[in-house]
C-alpha positions as CSV (number, residue, x, y, z in Angstrom):
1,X,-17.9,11.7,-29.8
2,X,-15.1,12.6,-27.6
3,X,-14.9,10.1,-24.6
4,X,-15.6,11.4,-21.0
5,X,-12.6,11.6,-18.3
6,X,-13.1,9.5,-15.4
7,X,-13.8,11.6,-12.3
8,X,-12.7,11.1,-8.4
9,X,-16.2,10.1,-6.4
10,X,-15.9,11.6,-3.0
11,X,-16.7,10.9,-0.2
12,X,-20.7,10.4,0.6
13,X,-20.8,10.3,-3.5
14,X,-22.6,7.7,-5.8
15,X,-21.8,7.1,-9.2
16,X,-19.0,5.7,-11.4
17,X,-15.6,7.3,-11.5
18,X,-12.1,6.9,-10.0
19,X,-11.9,5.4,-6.4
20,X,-9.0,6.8,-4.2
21,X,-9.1,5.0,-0.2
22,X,-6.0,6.0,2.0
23,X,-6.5,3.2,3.6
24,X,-2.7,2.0,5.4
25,X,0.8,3.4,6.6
26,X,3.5,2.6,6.1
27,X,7.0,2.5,8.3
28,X,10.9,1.5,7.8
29,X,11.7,-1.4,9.1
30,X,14.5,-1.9,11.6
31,X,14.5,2.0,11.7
32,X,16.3,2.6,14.6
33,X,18.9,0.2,13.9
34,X,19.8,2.2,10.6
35,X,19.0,5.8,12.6
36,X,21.6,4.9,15.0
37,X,24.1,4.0,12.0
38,X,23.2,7.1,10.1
39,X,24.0,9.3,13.8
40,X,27.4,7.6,14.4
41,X,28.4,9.2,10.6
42,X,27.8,6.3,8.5
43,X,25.2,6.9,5.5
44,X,24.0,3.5,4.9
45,X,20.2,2.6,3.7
46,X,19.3,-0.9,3.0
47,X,19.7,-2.5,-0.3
48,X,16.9,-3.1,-1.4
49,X,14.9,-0.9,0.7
50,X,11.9,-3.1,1.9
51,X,8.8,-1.8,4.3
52,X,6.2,-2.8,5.7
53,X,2.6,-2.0,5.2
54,X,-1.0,-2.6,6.1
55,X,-3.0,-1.7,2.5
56,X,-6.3,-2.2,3.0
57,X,-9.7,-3.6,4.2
58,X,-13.0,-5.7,2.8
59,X,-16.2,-5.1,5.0
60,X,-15.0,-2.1,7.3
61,X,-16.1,0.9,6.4
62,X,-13.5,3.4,5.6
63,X,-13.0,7.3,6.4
64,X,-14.7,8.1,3.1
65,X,-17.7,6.3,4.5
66,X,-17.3,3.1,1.6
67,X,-17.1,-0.2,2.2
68,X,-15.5,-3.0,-0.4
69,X,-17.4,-6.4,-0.3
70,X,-14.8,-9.1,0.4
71,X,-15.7,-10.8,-2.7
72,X,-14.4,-7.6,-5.1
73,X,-11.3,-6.8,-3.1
74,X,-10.3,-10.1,-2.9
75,X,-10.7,-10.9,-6.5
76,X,-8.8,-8.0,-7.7
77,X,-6.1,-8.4,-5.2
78,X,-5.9,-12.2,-7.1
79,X,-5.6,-10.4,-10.4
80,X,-2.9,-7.8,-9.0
81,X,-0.5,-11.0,-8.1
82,X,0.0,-11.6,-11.5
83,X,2.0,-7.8,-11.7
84,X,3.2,-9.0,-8.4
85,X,5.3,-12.0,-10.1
86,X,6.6,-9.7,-13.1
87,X,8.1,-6.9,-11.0
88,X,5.0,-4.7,-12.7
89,X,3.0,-4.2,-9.1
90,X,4.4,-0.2,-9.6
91,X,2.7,2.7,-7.7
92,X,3.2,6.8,-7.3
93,X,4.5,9.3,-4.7
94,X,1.0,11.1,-3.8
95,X,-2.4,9.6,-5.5
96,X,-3.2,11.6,-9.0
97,X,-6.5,11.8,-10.2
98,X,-5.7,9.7,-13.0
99,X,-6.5,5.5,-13.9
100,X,-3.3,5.4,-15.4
101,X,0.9,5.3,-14.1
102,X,3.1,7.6,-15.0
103,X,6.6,5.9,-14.9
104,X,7.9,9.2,-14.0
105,X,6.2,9.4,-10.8
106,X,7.0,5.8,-9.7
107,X,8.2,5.4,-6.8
108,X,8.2,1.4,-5.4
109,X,7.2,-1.8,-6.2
110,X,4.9,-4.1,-3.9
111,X,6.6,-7.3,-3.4
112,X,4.3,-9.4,-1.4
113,X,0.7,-9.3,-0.4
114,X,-1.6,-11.7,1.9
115,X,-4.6,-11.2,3.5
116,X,-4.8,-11.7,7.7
117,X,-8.8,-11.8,8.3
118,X,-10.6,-8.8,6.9
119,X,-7.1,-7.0,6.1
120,X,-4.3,-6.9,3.6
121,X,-0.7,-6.7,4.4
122,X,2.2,-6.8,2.7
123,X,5.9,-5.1,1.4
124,X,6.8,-3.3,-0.9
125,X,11.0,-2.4,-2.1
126,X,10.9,1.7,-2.3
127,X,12.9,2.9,-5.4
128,X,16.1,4.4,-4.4
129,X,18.7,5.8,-6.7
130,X,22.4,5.2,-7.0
131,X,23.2,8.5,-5.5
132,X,20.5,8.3,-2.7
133,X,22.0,4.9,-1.1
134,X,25.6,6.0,-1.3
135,X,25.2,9.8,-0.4
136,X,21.9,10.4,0.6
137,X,21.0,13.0,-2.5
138,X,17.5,12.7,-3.3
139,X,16.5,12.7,-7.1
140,X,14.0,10.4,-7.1
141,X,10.5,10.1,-6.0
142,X,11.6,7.2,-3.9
143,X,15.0,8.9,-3.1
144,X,11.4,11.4,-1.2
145,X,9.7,8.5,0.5
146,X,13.2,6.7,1.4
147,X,14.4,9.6,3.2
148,X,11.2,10.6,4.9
149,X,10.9,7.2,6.3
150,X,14.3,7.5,7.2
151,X,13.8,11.0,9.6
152,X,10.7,8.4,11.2
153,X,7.5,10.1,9.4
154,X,4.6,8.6,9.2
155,X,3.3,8.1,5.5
156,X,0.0,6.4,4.2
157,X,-0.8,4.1,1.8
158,X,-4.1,5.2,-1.1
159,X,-5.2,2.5,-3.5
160,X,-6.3,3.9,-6.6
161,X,-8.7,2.5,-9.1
162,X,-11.7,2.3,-11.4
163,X,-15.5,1.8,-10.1
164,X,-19.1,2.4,-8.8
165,X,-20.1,3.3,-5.8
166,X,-24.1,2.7,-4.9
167,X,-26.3,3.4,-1.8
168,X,-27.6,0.1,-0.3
169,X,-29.5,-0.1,3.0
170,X,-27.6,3.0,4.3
171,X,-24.3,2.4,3.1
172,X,-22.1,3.5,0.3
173,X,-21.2,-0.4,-1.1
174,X,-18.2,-0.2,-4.2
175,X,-19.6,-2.3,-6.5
176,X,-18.9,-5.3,-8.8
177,X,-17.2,-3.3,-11.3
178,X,-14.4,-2.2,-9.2
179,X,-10.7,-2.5,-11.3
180,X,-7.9,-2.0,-9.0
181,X,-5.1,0.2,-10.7
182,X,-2.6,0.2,-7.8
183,X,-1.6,1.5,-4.5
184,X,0.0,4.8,-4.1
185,X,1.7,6.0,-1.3
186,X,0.4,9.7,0.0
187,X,0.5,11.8,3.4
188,X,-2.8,10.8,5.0
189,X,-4.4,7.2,5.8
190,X,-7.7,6.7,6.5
191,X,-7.9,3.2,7.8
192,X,-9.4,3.1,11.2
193,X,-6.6,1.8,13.2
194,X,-3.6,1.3,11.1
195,X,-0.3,1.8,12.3
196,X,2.6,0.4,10.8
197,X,5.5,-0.5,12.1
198,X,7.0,-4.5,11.4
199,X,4.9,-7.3,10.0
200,X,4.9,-8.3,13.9
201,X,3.6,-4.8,14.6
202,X,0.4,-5.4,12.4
203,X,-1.0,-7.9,14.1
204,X,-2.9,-6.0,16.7
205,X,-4.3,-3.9,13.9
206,X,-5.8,-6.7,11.7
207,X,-9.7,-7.8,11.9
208,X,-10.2,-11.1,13.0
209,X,-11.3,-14.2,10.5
210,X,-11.9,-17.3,12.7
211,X,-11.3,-19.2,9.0
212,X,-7.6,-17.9,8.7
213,X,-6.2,-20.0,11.8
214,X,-4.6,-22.5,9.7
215,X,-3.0,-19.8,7.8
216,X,0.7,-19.4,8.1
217,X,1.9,-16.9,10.7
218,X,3.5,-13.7,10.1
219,X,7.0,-15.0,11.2
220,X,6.8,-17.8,8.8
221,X,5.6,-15.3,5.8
222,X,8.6,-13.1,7.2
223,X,10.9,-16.1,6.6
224,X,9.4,-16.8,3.3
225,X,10.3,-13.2,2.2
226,X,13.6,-13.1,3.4
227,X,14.5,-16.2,1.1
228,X,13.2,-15.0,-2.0
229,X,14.9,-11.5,-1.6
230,X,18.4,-13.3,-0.7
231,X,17.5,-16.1,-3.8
């Protein structure tokens, strides 16, 4: 018996299938620092090429009317950490209807993810070429998102992964099942809310947790970042 593809479950659908949620942006940081740079005649991109992002939320209904218990998002963003600490958190340039990665299409790496009350931020270092950081030509799918980011679009973040979605009391609830396969970045969030701009940009976008006040701030997560990628 041949064994059935996975299908995409859209939006107001039930049923088990492939999840896709754009639910973030993402932005350069320092962008007008490097914009001014890149004005005055010098091409120079940061090495590596770290941004910001907001990727997702637990209990918040999204713009394809689902909501993720905290309990399953939270478990498989545990499980993702592990790719996290082997360089292996890879995603794609546009979501493809797909539950597996096609190192062809990659195009970054997520380097760091935490969670500030209902919502998960993080960064991720963007692929860039040789040829991209020292002359600007794009070959790459990062080579794409770097230099799209770099002329100040917007771009969204999609997770992608495996799942079922069920009707309970009204709501479309993604249930227990739920494999997280990665995050993908595309051309359209959905995330009420969610701009991205720095890690000290987020903060007006992220749900509040009374339980995370004891939780380091953004600055000192900044700081923790900073040494690793200079370590």
């Amino acid at each position: 018996m041949e064994k059935k593809e996975l299908e995409v479950i859209k939006e107001g659908k039930t049923g088990h299938g492939i999840l896709i949620e754009n639910d973030g942006y993402l932005q350069l940081n320092n962008a007008k620092t490097i914009k001014e740079g890149i004005d005055d005649g010098e091409w120079h991109v940061p090495h590596p090429f770290i941004v910001s992002a907001l990727f997702q939320k637990f209990g918040i209904k999204n713009a394809n009317g689902r909501i993720y218990p905290e309990h399953v998002l939270k478990r498989e963003v545990e499980k993702y950490q592990k790719l996290i600490d082997e360089r292996m958190a890879l995603g794609e340039c546009n979501h493809p209807a797909e539950s597996t990665i096609d190192l062809s299409r990659i195009s970054h790496n997520i380097i760091e993810l935490h969670w500030e009350g209902h919502t998960l931020l993080g960064q991720m270092e963007i692929n860039t070429s040789e040829g991209f950081r020292k002359q600007g030509i794009v070959s790459t799918q990062g080579d794409m998102v770097a230099n799209l980011l770099l002329n100040g679009y917007k771009i969204g973040v999609s997770s992608r992964g495996v799942g079922s979605v069920e009707s309970k009391m009204g709501q479309m609830i993604v249930g227990d099942d739920f494999e997280l396969i990665c995050w993908d970045v595309v051309s359209s969030p959905s995330s009420p809310g969610a701009y991205i701009g720095s890690l000290e940009d987020l903060q007006q976008y992220v749900e509040s947790d009374n339980s995370n006040k004891t939780k380091p701030s953004i600055n000192e997560k900044i700081s923790r970042i900073k040494q690793v990628l200079l370590s």
